[in-house]
PAZAZA-399829 format. One record per residue: residue in one letter; x, y, z of N, C-alpha, C in turn; chain; residue number from 1. Coordinates in steps of 0.2 Angstrom, whole numbers, plus 5000, padded with zeros to 4 digits. Example, Ala and Ser with C-alpha at 12.3 -4.5 7.8 and 13.67 -1.06 7.14 Angstrom:
PAZAZA-399829
DRENVO res n.east n.north n.up ca.east ca.north ca.up c.east c.north c.up chain   n
DRENVO   a   5066    4972 5039    5062     4978  5039   5066    4984 5039     A   1
DRENVO   s   5064    4989 5035    5068     4995  5036   5064    5000 5039     A   2
***
This chain:
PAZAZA-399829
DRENVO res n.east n.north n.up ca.east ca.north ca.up c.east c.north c.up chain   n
DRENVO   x   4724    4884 4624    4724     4876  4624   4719    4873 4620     A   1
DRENVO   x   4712    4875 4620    4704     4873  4615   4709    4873 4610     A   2
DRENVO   x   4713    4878 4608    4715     4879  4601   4720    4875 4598     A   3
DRENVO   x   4725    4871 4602    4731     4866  4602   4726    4856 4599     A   4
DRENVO   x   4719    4858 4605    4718     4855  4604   4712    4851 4598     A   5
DRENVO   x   4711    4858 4595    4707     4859  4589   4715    4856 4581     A   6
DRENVO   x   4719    4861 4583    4724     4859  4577   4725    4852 4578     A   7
DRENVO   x   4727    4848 4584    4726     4841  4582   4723    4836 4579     A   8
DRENVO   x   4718    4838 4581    4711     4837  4577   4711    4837 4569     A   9
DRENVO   x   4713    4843 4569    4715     4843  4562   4718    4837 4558     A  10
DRENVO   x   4724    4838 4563    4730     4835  4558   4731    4828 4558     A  11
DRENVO   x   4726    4824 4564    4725     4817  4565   4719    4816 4559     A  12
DRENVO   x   4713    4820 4555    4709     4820  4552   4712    4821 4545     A  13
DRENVO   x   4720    4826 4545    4721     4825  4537   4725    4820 4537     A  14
DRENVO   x   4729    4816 4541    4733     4810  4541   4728    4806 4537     A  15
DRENVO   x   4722    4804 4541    4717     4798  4537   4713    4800 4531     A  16
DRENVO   x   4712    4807 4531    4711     4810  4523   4717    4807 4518     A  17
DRENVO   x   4721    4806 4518    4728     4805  4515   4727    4798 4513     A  18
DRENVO   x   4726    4795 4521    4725     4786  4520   4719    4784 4515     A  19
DRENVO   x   4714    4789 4515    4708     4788  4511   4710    4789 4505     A  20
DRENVO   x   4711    4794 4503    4712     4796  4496   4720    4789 4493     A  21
DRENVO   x   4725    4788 4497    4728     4783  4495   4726    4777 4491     A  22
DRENVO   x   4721    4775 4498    4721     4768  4494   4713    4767 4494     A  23
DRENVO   x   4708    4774 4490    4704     4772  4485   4699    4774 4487     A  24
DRENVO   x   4697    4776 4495    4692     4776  4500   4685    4780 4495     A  25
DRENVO   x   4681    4779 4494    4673     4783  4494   4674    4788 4498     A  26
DRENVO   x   4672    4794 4495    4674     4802  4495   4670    4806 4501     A  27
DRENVO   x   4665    4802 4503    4661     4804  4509   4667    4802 4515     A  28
DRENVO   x   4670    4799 4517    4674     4799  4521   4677    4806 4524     A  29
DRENVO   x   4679    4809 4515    4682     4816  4518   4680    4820 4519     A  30
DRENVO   x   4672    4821 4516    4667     4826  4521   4667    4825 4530     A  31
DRENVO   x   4666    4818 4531    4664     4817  4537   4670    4817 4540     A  32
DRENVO   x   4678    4816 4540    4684     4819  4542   4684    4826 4544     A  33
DRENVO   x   4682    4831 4540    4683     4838  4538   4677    4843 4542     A  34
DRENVO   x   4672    4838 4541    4664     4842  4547   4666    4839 4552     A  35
DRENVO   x   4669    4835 4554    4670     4831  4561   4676    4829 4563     A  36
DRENVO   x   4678    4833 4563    4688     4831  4565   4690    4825 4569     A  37
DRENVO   x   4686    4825 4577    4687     4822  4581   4684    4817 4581     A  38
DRENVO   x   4677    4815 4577    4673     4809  4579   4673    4806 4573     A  39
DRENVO   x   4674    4809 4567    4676     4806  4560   4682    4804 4560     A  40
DRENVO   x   4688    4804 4563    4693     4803  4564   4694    4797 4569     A  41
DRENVO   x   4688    4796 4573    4687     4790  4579   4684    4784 4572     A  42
DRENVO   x   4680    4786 4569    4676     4783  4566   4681    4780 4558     A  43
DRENVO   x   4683    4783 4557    4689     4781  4551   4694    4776 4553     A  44
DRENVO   x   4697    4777 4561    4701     4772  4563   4699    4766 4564     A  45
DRENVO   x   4691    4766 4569    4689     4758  4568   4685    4755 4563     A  46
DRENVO   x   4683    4760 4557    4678     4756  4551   4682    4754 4548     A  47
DRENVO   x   4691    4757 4546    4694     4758  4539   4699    4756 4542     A  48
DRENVO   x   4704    4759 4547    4710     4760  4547   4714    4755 4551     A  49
DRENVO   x   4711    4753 4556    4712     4748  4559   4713    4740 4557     A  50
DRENVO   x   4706    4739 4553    4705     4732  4550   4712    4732 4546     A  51
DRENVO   x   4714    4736 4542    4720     4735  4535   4727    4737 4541     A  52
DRENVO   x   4725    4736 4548    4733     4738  4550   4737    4730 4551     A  53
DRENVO   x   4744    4733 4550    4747     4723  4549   4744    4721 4555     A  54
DRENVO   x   4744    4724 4561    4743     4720  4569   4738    4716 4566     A  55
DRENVO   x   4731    4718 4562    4723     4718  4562   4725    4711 4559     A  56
DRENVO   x   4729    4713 4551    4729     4708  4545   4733    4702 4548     A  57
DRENVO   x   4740    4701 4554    4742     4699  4559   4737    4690 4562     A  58
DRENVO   x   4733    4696 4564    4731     4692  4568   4723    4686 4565     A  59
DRENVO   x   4721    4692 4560    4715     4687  4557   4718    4683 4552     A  60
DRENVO   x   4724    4682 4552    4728     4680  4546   4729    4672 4549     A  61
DRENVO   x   4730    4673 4556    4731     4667  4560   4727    4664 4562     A  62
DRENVO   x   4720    4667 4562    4713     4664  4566   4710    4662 4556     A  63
DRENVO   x   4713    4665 4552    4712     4660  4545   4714    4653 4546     A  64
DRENVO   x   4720    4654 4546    4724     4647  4544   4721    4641 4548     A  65
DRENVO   x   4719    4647 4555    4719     4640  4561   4713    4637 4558     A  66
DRENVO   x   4706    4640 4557    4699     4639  4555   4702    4631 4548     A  67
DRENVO   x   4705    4636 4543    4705     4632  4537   4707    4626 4537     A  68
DRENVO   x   4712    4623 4542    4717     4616  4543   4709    4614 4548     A  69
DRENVO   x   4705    4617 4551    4700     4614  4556   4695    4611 4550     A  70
DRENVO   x   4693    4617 4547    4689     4615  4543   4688    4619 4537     A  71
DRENVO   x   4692    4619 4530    4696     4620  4526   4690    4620 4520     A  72
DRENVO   x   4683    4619 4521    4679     4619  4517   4673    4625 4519     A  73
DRENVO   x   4673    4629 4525    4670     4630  4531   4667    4634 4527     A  74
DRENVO   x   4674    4640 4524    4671     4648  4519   4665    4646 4513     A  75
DRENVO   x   4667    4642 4510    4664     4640  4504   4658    4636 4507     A  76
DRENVO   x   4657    4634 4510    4651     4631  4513   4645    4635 4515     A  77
DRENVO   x   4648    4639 4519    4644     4645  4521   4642    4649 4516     A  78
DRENVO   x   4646    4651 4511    4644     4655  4507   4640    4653 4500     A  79
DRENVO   x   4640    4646 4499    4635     4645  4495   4628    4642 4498     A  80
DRENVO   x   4630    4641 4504    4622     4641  4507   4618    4647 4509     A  81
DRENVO   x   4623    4653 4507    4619     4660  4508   4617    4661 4501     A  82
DRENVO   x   4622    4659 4497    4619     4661  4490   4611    4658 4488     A  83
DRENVO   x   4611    4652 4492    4605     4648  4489   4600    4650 4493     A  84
DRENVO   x   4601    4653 4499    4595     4656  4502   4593    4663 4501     A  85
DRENVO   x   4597    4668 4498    4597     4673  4496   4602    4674 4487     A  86
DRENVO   x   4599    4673 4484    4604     4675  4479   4605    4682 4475     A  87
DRENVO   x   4607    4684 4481    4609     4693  4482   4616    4695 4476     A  88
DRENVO   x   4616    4699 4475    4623     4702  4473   4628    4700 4476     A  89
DRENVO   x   4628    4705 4482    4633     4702  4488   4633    4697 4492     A  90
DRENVO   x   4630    4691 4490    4629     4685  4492   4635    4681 4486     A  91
DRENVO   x   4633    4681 4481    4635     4680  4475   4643    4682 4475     A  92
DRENVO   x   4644    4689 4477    4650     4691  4476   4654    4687 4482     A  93
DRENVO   x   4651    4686 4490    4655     4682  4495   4658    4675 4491     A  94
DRENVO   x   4651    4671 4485    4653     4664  4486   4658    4664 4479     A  95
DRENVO   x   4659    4669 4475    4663     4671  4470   4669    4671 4473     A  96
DRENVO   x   4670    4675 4479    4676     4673  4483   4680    4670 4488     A  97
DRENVO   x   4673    4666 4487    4677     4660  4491   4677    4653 4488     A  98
DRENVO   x   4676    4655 4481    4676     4647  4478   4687    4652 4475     A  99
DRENVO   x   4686    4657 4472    4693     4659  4472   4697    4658 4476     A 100
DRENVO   x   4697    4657 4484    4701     4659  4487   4702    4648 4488     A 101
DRENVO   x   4698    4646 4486    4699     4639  4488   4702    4637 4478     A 102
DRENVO   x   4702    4641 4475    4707     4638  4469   4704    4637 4463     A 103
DRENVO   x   4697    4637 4464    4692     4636  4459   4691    4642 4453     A 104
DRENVO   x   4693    4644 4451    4695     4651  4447   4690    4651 4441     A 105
DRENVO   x   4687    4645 4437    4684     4644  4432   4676    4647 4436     A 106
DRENVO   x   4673    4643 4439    4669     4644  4445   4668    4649 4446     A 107
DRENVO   x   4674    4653 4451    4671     4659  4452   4671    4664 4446     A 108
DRENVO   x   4675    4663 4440    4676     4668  4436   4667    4668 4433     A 109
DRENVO   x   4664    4665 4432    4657     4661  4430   4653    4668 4434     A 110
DRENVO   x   4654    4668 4439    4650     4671  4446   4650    4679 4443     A 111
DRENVO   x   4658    4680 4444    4661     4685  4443   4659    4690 4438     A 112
DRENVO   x   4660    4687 4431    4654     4687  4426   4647    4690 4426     A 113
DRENVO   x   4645    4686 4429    4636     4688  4430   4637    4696 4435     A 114
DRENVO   x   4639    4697 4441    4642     4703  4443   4642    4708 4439     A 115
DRENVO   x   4649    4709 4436    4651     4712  4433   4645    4715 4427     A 116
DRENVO   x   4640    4711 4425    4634     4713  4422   4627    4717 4426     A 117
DRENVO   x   4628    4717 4432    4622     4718  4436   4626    4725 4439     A 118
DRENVO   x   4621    4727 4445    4623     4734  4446   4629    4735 4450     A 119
DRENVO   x   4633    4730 4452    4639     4732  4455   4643    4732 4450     A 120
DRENVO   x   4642    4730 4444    4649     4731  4437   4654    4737 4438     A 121
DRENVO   x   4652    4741 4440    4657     4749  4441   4660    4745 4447     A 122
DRENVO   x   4660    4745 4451    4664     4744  4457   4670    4741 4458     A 123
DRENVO   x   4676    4746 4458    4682     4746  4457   4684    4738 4462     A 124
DRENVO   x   4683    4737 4466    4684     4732  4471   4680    4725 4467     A 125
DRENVO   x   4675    4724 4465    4672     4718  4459   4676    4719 4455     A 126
DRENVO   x   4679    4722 4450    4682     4723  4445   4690    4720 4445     A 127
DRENVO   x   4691    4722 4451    4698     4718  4452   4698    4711 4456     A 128
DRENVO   x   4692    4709 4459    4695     4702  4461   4691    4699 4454     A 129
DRENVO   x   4686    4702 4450    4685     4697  4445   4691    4696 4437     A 130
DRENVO   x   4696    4701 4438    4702     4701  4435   4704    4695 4439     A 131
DRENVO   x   4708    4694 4444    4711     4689  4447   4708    4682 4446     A 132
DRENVO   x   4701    4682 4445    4698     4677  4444   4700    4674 4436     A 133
DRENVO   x   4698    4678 4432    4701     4677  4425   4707    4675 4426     A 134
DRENVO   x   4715    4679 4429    4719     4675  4427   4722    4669 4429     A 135
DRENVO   x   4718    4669 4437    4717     4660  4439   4715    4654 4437     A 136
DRENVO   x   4711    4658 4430    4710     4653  4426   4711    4654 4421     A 137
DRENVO   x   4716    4657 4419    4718     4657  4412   4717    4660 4406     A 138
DRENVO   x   4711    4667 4408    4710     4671  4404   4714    4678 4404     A 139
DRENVO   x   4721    4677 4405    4727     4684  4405   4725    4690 4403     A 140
DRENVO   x   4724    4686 4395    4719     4693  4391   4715    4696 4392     A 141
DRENVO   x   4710    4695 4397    4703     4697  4398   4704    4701 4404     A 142
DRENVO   x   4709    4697 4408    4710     4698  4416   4714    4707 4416     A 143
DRENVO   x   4717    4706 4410    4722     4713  4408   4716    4720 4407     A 144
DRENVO   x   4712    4717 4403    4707     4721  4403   4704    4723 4407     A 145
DRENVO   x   4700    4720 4410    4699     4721  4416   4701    4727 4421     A 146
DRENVO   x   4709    4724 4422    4713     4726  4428   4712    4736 4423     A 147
DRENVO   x   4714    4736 4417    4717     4744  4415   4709    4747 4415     A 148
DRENVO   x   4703    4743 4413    4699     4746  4416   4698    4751 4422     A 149
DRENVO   x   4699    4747 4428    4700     4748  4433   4705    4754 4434     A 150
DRENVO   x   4710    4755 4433    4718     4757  4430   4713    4764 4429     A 151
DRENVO   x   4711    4765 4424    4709     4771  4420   4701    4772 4422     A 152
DRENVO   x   4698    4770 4426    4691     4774  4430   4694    4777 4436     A 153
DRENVO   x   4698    4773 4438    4700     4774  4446   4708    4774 4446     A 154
DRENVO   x   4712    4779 4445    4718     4778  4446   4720    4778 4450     A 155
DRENVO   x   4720    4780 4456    4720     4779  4464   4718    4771 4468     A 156
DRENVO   x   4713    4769 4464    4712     4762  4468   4717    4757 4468     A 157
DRENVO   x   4720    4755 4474    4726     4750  4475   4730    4748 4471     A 158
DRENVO   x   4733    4754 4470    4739     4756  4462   4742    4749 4463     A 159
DRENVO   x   4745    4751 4470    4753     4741  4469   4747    4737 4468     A 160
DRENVO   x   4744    4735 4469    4740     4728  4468   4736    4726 4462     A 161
DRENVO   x   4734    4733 4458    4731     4733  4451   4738    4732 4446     A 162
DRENVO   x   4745    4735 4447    4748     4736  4442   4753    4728 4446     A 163
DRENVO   x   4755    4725 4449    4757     4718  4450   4751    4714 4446     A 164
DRENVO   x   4744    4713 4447    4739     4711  4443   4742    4709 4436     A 165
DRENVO   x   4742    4716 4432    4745     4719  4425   4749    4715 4422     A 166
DRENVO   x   4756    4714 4428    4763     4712  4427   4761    4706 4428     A 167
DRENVO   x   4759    4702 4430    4757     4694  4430   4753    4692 4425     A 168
DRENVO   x   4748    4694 4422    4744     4696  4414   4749    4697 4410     A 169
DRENVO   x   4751    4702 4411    4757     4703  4404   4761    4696 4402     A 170
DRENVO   x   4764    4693 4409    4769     4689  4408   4766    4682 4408     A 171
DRENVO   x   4761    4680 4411    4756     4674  4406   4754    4673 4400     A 172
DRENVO   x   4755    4680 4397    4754     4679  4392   4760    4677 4385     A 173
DRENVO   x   4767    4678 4389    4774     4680  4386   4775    4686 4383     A 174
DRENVO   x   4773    4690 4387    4772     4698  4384   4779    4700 4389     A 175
DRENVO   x   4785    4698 4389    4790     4697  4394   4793    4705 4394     A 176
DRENVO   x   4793    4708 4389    4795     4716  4391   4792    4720 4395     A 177
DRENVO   x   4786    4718 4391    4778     4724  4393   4780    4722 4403     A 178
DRENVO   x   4779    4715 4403    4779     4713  4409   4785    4716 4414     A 179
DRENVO   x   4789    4715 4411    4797     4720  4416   4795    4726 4416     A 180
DRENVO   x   4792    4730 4412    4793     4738  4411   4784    4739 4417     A 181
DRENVO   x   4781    4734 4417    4776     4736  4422   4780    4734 4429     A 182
DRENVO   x   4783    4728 4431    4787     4727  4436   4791    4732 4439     A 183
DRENVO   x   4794    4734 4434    4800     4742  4435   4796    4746 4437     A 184
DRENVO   x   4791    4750 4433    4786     4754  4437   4783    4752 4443     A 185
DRENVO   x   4783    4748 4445    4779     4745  4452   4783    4747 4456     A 186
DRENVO   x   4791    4744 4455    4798     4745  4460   4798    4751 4460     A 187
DRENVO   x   4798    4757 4457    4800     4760  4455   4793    4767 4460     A 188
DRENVO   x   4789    4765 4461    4784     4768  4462   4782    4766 4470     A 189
DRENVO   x   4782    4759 4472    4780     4757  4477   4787    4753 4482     A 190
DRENVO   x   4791    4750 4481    4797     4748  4480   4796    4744 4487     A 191
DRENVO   x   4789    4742 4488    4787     4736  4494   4790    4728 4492     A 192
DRENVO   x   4790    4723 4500    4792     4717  4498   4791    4715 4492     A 193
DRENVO   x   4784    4715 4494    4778     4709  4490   4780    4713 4482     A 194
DRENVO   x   4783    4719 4480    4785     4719  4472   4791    4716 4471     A 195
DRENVO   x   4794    4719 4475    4803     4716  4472   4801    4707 4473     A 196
DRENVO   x   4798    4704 4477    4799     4700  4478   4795    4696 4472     A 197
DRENVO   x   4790    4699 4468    4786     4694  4462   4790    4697 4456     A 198
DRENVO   x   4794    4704 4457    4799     4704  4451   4804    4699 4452     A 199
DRENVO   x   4805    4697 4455    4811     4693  4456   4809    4686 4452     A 200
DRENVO   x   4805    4685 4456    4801     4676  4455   4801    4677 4447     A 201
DRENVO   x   4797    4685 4444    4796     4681  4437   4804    4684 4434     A 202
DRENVO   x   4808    4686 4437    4814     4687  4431   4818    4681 4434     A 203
DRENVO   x   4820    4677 4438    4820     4670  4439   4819    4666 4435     A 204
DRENVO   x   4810    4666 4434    4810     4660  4430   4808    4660 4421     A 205
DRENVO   x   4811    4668 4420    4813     4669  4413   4820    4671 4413     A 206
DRENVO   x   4825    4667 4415    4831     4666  4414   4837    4673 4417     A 207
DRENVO   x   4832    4677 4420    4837     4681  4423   4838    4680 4428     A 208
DRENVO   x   4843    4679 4431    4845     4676  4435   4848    4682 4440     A 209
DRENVO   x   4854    4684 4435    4855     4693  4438   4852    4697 4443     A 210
DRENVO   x   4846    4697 4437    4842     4701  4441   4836    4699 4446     A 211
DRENVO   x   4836    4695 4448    4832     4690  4453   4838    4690 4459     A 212
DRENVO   x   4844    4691 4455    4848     4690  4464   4848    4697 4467     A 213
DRENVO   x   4850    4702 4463    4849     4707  4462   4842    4711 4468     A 214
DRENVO   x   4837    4709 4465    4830     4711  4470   4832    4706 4475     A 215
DRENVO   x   4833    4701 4477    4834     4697  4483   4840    4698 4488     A 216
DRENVO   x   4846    4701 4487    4849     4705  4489   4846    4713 4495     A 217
DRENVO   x   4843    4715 4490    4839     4720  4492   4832    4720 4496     A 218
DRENVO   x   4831    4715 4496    4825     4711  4503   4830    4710 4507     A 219
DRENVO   x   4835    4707 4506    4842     4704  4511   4843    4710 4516     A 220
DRENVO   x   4844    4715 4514    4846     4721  4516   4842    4725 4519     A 221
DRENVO   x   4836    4724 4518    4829     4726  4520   4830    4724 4527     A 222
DRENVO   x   4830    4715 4525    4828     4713  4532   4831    4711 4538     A 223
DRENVO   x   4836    4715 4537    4840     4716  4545   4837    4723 4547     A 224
DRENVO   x   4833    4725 4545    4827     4732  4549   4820    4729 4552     A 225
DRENVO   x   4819    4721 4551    4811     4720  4553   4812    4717 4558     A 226
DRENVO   x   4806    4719 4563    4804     4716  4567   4800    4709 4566     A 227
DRENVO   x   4800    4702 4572    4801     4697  4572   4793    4696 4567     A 228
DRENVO   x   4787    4701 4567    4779     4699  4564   4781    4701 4558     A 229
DRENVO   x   4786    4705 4556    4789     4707  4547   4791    4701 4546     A 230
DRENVO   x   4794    4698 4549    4800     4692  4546   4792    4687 4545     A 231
DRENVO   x   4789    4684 4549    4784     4680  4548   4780    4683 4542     A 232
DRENVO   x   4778    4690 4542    4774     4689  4534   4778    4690 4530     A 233
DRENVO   x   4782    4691 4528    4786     4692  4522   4789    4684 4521     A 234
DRENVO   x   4790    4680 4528    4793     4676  4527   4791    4669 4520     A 235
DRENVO   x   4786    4668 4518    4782     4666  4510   4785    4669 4505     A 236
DRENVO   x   4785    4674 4506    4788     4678  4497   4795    4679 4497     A 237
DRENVO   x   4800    4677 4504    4805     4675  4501   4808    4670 4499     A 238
DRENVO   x   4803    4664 4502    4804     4659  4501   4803    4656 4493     A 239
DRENVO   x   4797    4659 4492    4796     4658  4485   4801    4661 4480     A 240
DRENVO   x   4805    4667 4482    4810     4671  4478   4817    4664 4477     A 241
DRENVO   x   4819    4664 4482    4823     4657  4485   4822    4652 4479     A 242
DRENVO   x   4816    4649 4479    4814     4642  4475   4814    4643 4469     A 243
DRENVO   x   4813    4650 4466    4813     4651  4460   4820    4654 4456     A 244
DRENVO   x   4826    4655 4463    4831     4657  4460   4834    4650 4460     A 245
DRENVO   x   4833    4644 4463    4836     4640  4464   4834    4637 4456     A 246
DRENVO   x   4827    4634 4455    4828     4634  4449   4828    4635 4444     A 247
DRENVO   x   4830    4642 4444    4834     4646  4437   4841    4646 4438     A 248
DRENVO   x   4845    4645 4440    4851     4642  4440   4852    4637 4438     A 249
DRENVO   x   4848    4632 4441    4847     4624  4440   4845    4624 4431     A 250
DRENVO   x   4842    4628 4429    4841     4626  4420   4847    4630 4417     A 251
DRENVO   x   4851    4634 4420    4856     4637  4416   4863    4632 4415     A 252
***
């Protein structure tokens, strides 16, 4: 029985080895998995695996919204009064994103910038929210760079979320094929809501119409398998698919 109970151990430590190597994790995780089956594997669930679980993302998603309508300036407030009392890196990086997450893209890219120069500049995780910041503010070019950066230090790092990045760059800039043949690869590799559904939006609102009903159809189809907390998140990114087929019709 020690013994049934040791290959569990295993197999529950290479599951989160898997999760690790998936979506980017720093390599000492696997050490301490692999030396420590049972307590590394306690330890991985609630440092890493937990937080990213939809319940996790669920529920903080809702203790967001609620905070923001209460007090909608609350993050940025906070995090530029740490920045002034401490103008740390990661102080710096907090108010970088939260002047992003509040719309300010010019601002943060500014922040972001100065980062990028100092010692965190290698870290795949800074490198992509300061991509997102360029393209929030309209540096598509830069923001691409950026992103294949990333792309090509760290292939493994949040593949669907670097290469949607890409595909949104690309197509800001009217590079409309590059941008399809990155969207296809993304469907074609990840084949999650949130891709079909930003392929759709941009082939929608570059005239194809086709293929936007096409991927929307195929969410349709999807979502007679979700339970009612799938329907509520995804419920935004159909809606946006919807508004954008509605007006690409309407100019046809």
């Amino acid at each position: 029985m020690p013994f049934v109970g040791l290959g569990l151990h295993l197999v529950v430590a290479l599951f989160f080895a898997v999760h690790a190597v998936r979506t980017g994790r720093e390599m000492y995780w696997l050490v301490i998995l692999f030396s420590f089956p049972l307590l590394g594997s306690i330890a991985y669930f609630f440092a890493v695996y937990l937080p990213q679980s939809r319940l996790e993302r669920g529920v903080n998603k809702v203790a967001r919204g609620a905070m923001q309508i209460l007090d909608p300036e609350r993050d940025l407030r906070e995090a530029q009064s740490a920045f002034e009392l401490s103008p740390s890196a990661q102080n710096q990086w907090r108010l970088a994103s939260a002047l992003l997450a509040r719309g300010q893209g010019s601002d943060a890219n500014r922040h972001f910038d100065a980062l990028l120069r100092g010692p965190l500049g290698h870290d795949p995780e800074l490198k992509f929210a300061a991509a997102e910041a360029k393209l929030e503010c309209g540096e598509a070019a830069q923001a691409i760079e950026v992103a294949r950066q990333v792309r090509q230090a760290r292939p493994d790092f949040r593949q669907e979320q670097v290469s949607l990045l890409l595909a949104r760059g690309l197509a800001a800039l009217g590079r409309r094929q590059d941008a399809r043949e990155e969207f296809a690869s993304a469907i074609e590799r990840f084949g999650t809501v949130e891709v079909r559904a930003a392929y759709a939006v941009f082939a929608a609102t570059t005239g194809d119409v086709a293929t936007a009903q096409s991927l929307r159809d195929e969410i349709e189809r999807d979502s007679r398998h979700w339970n009612r907390h799938a329907r509520e998140i995804n419920g935004p990114l159909i809606r946006a698919v919807d508004d954008a087929l509605s007006a690409g019709r309407g100019a046809t």
